[in-house]
Backbone of each chain as nested JSON, in Angstrom:
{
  "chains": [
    {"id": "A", "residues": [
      {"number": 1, "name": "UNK", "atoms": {"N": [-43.631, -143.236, -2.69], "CA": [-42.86, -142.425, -1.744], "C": [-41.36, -142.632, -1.985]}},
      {"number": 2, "name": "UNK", "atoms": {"N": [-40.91, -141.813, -1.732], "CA": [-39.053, -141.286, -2.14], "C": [-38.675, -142.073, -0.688]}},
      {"number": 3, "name": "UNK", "atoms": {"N": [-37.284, -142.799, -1.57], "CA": [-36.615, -143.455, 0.409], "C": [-35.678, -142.271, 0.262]}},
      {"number": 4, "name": "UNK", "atoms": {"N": [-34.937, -142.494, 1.538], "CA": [-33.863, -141.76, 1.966], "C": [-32.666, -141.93, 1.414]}},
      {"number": 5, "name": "UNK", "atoms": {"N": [-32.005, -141.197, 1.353], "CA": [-30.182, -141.31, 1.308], "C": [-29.86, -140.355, 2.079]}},
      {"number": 6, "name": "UNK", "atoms": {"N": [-29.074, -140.722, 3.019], "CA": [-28.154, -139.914, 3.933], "C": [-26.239, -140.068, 3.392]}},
      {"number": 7, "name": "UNK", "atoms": {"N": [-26.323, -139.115, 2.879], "CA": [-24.546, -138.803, 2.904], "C": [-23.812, -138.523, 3.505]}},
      {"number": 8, "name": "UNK", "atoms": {"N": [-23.074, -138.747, 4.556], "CA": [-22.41, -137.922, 5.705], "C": [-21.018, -137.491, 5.427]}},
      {"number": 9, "name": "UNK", "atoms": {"N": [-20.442, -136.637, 5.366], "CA": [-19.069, -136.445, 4.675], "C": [-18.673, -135.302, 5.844]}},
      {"number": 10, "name": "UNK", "atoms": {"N": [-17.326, -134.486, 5.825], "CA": [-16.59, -134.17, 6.772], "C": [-15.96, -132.952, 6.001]}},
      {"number": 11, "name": "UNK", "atoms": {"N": [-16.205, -132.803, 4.827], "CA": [-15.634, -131.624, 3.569], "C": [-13.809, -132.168, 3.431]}},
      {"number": 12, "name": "UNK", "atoms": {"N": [-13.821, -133.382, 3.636], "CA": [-12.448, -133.926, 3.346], "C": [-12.248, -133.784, 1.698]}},
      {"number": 13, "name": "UNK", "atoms": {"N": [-11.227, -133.612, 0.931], "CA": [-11.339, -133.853, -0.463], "C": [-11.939, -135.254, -1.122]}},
      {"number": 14, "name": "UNK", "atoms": {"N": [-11.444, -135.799, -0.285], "CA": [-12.448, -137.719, -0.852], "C": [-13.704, -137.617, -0.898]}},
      {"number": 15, "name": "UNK", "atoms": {"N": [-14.046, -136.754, 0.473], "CA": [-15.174, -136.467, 0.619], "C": [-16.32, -135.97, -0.418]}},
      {"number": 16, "name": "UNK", "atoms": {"N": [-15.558, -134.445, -0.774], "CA": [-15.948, -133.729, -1.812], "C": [-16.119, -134.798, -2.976]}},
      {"number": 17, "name": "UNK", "atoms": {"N": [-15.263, -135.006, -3.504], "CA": [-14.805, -136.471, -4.823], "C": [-16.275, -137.127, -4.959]}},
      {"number": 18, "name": "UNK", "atoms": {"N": [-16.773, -137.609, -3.56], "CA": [-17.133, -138.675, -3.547], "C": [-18.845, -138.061, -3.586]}},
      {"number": 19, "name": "UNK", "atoms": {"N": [-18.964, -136.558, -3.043], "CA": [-20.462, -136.133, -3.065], "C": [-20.727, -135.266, -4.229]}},
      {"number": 20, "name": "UNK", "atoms": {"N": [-19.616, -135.019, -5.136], "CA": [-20.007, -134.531, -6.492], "C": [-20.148, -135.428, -7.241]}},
      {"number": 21, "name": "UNK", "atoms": {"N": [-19.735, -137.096, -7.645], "CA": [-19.999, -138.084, -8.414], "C": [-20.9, -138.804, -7.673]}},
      {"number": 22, "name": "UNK", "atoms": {"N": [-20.53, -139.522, -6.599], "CA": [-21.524, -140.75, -6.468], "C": [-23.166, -140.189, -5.595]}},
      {"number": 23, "name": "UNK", "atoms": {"N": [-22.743, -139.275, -4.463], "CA": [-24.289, -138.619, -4.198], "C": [-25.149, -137.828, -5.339]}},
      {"number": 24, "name": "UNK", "atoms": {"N": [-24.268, -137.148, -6.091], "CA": [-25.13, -136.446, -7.171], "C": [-25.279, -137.549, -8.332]}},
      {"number": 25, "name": "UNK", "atoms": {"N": [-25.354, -138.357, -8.063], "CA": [-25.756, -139.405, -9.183], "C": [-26.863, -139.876, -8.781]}},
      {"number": 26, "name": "UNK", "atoms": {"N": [-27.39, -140.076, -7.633], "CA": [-28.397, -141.13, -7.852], "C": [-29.859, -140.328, -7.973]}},
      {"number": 27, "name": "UNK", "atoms": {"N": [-30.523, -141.294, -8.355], "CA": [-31.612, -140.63, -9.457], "C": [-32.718, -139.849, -8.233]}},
      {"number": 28, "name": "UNK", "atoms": {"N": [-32.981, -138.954, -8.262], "CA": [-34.07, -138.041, -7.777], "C": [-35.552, -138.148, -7.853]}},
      {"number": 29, "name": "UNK", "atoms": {"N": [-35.62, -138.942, -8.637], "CA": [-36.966, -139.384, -8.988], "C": [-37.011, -140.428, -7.886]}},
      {"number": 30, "name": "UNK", "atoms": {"N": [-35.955, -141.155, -7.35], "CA": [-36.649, -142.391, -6.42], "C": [-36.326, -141.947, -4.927]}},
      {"number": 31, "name": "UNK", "atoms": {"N": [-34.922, -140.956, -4.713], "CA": [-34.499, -140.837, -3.876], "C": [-34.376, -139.637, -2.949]}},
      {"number": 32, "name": "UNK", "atoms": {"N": [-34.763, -138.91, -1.623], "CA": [-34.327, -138.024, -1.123], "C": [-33.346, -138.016, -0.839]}},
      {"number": 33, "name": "UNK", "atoms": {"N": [-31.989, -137.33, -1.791], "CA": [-31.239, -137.337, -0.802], "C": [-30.601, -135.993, 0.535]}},
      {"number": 34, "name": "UNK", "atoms": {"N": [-30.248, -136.388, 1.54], "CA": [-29.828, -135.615, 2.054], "C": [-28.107, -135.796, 2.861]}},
      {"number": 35, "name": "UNK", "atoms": {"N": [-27.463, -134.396, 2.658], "CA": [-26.177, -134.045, 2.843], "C": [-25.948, -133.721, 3.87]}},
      {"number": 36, "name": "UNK", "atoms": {"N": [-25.28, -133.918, 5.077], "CA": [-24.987, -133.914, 6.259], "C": [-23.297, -133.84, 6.595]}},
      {"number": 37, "name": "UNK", "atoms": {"N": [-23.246, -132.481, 7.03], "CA": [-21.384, -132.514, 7.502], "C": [-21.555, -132.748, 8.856]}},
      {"number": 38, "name": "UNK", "atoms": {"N": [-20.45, -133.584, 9.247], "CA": [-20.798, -134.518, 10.436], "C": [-19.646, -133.539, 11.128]}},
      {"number": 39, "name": "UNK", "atoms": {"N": [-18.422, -132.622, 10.431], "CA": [-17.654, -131.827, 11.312], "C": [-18.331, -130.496, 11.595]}},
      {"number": 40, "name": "UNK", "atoms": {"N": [-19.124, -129.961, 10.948], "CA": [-19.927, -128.934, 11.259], "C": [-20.762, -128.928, 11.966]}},
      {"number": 41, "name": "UNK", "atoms": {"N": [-21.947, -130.098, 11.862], "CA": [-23.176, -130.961, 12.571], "C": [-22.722, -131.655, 13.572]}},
      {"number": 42, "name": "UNK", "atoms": {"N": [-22.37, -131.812, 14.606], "CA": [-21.622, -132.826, 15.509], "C": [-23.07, -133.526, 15.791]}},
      {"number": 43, "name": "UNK", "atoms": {"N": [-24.135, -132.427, 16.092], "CA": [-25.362, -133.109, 16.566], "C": [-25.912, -134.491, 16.14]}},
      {"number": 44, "name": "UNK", "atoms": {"N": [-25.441, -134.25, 14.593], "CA": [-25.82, -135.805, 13.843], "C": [-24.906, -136.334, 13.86]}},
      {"number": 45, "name": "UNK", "atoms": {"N": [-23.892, -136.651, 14.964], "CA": [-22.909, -137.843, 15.068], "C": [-23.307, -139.283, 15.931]}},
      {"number": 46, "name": "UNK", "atoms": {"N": [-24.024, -139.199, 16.737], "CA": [-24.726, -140.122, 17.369], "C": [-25.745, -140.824, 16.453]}},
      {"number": 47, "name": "UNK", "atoms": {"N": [-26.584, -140.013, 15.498], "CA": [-27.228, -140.897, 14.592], "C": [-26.333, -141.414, 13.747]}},
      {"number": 48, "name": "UNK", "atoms": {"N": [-25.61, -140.747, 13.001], "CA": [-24.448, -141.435, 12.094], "C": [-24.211, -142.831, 12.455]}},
      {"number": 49, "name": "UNK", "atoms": {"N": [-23.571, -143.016, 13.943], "CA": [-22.952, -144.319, 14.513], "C": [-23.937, -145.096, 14.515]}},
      {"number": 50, "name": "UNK", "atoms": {"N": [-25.016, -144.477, 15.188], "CA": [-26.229, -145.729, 15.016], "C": [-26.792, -146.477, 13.537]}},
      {"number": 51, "name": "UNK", "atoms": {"N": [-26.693, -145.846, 12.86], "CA": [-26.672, -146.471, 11.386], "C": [-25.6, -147.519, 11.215]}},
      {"number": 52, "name": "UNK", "atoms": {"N": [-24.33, -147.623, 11.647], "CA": [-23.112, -148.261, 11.366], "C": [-22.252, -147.36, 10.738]}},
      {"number": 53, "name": "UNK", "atoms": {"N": [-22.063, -145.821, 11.044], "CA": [-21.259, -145.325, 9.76], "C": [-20.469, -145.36, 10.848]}},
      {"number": 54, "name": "UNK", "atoms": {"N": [-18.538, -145.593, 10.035], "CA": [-17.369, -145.637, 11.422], "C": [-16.59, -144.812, 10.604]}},
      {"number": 55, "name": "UNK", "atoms": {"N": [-16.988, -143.999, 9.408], "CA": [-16.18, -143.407, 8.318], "C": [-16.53, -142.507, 7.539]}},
      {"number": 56, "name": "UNK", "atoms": {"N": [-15.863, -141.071, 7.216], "CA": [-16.632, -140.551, 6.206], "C": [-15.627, -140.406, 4.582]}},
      {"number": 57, "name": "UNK", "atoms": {"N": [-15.972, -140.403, 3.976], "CA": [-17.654, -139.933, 3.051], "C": [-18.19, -141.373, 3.494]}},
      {"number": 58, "name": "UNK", "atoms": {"N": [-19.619, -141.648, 3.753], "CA": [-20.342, -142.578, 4.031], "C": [-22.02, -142.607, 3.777]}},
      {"number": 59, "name": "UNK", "atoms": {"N": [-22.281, -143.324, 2.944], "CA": [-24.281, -143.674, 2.465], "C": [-24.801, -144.406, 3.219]}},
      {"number": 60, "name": "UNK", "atoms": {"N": [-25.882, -143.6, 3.719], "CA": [-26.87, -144.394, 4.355], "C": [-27.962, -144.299, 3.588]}},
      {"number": 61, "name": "UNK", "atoms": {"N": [-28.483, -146.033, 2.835], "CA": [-29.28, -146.063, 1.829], "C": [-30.182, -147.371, 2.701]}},
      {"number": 62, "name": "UNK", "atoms": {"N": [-31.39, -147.23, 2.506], "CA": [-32.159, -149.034, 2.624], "C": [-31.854, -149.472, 3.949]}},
      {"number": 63, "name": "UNK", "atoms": {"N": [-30.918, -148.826, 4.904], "CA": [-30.972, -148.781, 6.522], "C": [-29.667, -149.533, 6.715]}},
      {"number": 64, "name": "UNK", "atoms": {"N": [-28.847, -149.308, 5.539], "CA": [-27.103, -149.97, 5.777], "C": [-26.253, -148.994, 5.228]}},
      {"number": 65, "name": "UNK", "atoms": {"N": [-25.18, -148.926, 5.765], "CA": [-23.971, -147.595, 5.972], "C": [-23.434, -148.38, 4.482]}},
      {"number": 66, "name": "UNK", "atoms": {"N": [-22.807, -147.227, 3.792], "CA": [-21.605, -147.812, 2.539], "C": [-20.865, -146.528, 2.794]}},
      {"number": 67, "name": "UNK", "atoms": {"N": [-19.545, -147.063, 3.057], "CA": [-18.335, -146.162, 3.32], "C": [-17.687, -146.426, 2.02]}},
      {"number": 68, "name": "UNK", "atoms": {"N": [-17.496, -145.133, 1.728], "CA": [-17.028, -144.694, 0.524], "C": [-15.594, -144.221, 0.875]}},
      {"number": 69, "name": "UNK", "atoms": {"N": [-14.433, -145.331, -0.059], "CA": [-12.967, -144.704, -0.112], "C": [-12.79, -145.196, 1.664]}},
      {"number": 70, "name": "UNK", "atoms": {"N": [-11.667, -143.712, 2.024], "CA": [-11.394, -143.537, 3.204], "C": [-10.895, -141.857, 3.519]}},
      {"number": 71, "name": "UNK", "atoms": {"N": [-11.608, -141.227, 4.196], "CA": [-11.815, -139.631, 4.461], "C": [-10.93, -139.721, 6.052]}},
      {"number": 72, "name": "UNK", "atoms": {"N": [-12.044, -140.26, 6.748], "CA": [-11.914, -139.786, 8.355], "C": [-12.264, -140.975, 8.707]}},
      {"number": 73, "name": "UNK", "atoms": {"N": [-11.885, -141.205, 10.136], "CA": [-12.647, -142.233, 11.172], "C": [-13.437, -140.996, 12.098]}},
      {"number": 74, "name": "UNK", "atoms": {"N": [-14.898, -141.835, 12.158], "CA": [-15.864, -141.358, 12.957], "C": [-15.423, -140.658, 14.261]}},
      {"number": 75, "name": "UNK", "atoms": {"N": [-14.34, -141.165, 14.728], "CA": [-13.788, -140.783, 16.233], "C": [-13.131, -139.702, 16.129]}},
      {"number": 76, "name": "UNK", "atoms": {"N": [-12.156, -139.446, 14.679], "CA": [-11.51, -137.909, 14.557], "C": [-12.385, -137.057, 14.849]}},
      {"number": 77, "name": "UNK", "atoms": {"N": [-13.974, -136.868, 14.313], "CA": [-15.211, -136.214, 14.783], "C": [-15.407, -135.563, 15.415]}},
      {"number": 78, "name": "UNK", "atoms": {"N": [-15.433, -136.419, 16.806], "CA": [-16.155, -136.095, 18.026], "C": [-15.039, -134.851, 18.66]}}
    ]},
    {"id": "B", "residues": [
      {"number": 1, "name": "UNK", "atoms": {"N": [-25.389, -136.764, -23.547], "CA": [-24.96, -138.086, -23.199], "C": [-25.111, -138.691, -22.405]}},
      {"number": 2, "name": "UNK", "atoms": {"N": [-25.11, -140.026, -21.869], "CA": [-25.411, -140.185, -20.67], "C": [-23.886, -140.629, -20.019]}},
      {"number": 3, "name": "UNK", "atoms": {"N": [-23.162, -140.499, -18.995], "CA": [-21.863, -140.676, -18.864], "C": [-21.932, -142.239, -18.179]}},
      {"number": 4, "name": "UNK", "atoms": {"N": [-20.993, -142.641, -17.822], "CA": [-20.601, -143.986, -17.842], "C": [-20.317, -144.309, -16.651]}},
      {"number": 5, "name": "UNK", "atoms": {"N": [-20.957, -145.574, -15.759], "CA": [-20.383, -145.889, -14.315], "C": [-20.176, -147.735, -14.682]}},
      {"number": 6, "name": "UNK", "atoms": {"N": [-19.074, -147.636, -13.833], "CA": [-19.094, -149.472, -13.902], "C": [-18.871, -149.847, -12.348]}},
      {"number": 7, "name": "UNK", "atoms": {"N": [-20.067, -150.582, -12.418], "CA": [-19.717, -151.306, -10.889], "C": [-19.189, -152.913, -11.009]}},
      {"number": 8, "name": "UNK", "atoms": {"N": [-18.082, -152.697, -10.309], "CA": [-16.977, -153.887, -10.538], "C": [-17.51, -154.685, -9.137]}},
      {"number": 9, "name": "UNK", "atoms": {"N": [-17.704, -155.879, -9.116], "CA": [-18.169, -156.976, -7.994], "C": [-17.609, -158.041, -8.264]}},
      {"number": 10, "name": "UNK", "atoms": {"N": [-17.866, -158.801, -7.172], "CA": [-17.276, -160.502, -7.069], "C": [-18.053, -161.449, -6.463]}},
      {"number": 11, "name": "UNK", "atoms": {"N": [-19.304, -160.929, -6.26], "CA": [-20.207, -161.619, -6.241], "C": [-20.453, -162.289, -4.488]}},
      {"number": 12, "name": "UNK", "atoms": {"N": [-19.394, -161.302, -3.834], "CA": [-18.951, -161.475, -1.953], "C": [-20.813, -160.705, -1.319]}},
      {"number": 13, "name": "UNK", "atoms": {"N": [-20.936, -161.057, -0.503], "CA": [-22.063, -160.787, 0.333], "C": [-21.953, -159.04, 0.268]}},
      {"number": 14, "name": "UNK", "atoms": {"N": [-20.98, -158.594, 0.49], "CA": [-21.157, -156.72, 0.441], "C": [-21.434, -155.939, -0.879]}},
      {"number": 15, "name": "UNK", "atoms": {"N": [-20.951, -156.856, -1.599], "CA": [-20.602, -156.36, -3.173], "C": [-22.613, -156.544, -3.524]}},
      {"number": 16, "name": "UNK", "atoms": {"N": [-22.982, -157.69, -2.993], "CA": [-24.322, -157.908, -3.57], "C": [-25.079, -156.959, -3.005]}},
      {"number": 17, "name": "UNK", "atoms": {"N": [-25.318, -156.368, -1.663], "CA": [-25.888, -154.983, -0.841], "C": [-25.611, -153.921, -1.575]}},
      {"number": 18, "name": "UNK", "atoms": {"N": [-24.165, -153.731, -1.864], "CA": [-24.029, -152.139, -2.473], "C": [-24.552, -152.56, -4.024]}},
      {"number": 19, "name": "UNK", "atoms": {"N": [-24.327, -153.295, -4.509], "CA": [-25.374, -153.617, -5.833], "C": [-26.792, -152.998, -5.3]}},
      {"number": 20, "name": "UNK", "atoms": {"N": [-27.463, -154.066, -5.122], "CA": [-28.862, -153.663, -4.934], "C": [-29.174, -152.389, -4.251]}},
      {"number": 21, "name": "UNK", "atoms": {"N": [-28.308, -151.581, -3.536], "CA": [-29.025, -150.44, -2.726], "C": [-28.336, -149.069, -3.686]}},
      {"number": 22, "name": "UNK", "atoms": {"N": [-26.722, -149.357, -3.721], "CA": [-25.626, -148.294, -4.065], "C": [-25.854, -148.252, -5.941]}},
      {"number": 23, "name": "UNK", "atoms": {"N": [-25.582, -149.32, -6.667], "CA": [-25.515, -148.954, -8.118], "C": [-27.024, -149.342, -8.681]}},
      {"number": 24, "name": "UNK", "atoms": {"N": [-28.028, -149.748, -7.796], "CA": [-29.406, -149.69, -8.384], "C": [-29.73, -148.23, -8.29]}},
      {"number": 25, "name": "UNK", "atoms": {"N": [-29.613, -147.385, -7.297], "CA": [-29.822, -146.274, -6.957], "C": [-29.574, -145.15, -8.277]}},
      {"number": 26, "name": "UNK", "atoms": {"N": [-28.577, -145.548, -8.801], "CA": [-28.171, -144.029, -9.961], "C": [-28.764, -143.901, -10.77]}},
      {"number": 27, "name": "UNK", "atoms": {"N": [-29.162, -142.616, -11.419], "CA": [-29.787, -142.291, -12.416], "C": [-29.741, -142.842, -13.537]}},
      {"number": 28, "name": "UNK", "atoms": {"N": [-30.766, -143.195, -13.845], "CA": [-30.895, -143.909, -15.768], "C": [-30.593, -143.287, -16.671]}},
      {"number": 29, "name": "UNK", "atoms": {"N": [-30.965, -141.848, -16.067], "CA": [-31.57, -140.57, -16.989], "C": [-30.174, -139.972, -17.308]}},
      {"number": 30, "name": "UNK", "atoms": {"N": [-29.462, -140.07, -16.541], "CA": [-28.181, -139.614, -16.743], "C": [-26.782, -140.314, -16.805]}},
      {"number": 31, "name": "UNK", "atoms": {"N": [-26.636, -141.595, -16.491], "CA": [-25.774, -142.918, -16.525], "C": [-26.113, -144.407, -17.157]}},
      {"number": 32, "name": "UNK", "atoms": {"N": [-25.12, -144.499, -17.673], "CA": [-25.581, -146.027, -18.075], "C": [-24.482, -146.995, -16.881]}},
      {"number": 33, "name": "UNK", "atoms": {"N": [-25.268, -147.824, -16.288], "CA": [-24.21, -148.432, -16.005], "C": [-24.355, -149.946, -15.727]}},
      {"number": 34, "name": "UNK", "atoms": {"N": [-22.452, -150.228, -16.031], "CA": [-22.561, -151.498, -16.263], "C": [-21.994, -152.54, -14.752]}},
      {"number": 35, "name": "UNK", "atoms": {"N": [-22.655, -153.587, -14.664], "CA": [-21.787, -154.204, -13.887], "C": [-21.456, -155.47, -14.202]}},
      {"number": 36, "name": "UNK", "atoms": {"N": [-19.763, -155.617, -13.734], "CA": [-18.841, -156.187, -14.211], "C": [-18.696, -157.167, -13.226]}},
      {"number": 37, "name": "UNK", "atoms": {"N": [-18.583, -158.588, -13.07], "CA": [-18.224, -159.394, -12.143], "C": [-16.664, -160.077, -12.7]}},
      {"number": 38, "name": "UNK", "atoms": {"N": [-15.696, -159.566, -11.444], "CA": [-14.201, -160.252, -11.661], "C": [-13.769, -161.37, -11.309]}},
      {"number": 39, "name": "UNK", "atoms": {"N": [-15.255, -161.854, -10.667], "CA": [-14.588, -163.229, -10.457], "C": [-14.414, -163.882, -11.312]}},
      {"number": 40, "name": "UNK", "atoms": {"N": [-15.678, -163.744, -12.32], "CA": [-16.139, -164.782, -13.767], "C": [-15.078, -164.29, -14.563]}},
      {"number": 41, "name": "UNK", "atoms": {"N": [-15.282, -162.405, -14.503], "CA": [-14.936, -161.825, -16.043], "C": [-13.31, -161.457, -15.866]}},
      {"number": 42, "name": "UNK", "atoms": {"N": [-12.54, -162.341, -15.77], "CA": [-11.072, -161.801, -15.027], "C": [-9.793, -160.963, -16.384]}},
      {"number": 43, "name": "UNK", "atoms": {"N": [-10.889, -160.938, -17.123], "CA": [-10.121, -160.273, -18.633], "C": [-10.2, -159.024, -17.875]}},
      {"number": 44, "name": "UNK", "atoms": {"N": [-11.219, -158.906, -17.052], "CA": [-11.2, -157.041, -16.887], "C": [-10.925, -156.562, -15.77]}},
      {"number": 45, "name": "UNK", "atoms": {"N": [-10.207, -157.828, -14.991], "CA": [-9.071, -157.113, -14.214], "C": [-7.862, -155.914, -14.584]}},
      {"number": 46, "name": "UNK", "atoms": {"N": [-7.287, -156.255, -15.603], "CA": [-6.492, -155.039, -16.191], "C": [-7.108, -153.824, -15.858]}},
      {"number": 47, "name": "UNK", "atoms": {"N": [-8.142, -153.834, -16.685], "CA": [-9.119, -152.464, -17.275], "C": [-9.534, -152.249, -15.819]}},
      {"number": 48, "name": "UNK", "atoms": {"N": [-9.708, -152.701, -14.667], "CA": [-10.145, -152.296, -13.468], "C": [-8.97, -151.558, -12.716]}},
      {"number": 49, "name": "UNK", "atoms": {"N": [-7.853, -152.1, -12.995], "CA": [-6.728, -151.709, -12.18], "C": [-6.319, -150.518, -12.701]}},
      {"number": 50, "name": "UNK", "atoms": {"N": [-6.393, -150.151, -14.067], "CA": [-6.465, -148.824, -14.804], "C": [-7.384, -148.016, -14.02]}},
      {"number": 51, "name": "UNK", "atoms": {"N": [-8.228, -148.155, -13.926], "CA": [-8.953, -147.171, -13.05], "C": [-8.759, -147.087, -11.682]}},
      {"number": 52, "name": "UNK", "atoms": {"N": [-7.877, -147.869, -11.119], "CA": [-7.318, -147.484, -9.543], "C": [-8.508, -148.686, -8.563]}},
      {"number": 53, "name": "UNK", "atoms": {"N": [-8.786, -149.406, -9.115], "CA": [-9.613, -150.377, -8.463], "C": [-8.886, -151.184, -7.171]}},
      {"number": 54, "name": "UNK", "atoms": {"N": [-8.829, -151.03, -6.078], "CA": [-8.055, -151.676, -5.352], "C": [-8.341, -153.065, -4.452]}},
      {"number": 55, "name": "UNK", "atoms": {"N": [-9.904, -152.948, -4.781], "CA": [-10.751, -153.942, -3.779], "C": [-12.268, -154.009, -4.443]}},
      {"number": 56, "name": "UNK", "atoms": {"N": [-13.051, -154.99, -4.109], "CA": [-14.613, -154.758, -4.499], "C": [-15.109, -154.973, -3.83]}},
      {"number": 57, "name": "UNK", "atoms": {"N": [-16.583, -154.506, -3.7], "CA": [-16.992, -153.381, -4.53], "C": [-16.433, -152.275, -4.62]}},
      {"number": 58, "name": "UNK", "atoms": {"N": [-16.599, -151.755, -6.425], "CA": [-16.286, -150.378, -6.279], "C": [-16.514, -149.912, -7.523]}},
      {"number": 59, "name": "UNK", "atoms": {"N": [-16.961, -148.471, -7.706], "CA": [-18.237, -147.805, -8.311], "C": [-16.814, -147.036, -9.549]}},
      {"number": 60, "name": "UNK", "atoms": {"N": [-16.807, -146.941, -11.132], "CA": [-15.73, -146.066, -11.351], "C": [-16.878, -144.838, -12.03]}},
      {"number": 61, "name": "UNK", "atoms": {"N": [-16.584, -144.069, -11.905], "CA": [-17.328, -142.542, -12.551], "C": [-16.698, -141.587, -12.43]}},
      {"number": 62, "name": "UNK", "atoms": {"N": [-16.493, -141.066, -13.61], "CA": [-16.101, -139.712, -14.212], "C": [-14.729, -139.969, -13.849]}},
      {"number": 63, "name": "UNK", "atoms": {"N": [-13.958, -141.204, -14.129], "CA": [-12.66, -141.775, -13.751], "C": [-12.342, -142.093, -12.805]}},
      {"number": 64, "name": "UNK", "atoms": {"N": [-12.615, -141.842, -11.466], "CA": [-12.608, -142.065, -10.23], "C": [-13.049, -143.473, -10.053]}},
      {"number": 65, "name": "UNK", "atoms": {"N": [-12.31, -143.961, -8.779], "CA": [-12.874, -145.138, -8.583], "C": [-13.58, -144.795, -6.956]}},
      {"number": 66, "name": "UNK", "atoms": {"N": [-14.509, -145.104, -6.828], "CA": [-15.019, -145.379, -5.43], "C": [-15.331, -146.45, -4.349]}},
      {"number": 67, "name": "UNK", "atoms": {"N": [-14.465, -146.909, -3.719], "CA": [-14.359, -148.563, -3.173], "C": [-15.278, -148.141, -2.168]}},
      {"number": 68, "name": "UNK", "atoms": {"N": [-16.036, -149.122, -2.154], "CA": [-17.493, -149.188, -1.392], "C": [-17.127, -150.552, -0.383]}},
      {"number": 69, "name": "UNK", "atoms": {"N": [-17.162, -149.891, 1.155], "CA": [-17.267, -150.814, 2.18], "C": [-15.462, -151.947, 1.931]}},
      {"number": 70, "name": "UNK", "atoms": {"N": [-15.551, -153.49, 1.989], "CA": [-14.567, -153.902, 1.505], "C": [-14.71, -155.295, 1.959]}},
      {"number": 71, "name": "UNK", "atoms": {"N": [-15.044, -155.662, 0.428], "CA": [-15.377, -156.955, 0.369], "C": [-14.392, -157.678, 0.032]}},
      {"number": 72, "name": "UNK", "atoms": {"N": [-13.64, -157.871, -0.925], "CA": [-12.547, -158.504, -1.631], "C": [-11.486, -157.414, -1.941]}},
      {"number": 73, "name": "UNK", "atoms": {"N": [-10.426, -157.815, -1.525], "CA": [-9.066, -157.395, -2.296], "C": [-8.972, -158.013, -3.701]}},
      {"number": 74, "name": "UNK", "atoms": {"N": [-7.964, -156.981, -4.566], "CA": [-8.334, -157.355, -6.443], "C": [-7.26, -158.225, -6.508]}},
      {"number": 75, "name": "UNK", "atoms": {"N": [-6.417, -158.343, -5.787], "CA": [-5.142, -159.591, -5.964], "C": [-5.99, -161.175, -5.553]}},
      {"number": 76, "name": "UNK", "atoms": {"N": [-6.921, -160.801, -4.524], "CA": [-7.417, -162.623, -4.468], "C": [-8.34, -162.801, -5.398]}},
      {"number": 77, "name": "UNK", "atoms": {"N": [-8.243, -161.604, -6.769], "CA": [-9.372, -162.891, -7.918], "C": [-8.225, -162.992, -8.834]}},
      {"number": 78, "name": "UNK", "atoms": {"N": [-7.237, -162.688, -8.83], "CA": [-6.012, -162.863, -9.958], "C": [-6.219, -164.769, -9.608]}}
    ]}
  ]
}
């Protein structure tokens, strides 16, 4: 079974940067990933936080946040 | 070809997570990649700072550097 990847990004340019190299990199064969705009989606902002994400572009891989660079704080968001 | 990622670490508790979850994750099929430890390997501090490395962990691809989370600043392994 495929784990998850959650990407959450905000369409910031870091953002972008960061979901054309490092999300489109990881291998497909092991991983679902899925892309989530957290300024479009507000709905998935409450899950976001609950993961630990406080930042976007941000991976949620293996059930721990990796904030990528620096885009946004979670709170510009809401 | 397969294009080129280097994940630069120091061997800090975050650097070892985004290892195992963030640069295990990428494609084989399409990346080779290497990882570099600056604590040991401090010749390649230079070559890190060329790529805009500011802290570790952090992922470089397709020239970009991507600082993951923030484990170490690159001045405390000088």
């Amino acid at each position: 079974m495929k784990s998850k990847a959650i990407f959450y990004h905000a369409g910031c340019p870091v953002c972008i940067a960061a979901e054309q190299s490092l999300a489109n990199a990881i291998d497909p064969a092991r991983y679902e990933v899925e892309v989530v705009h957290l300024g479009t989606d507000r709905a998935r902002l409450d899950e976001a936080e609950a993961f630990g994400v406080k930042s976007v572009p941000a991976l949620v891989m293996d059930g721990s946040a990796f904030h990528v660079n620096f885009g946004a704080g979670i709170d510009a968001l809401r």
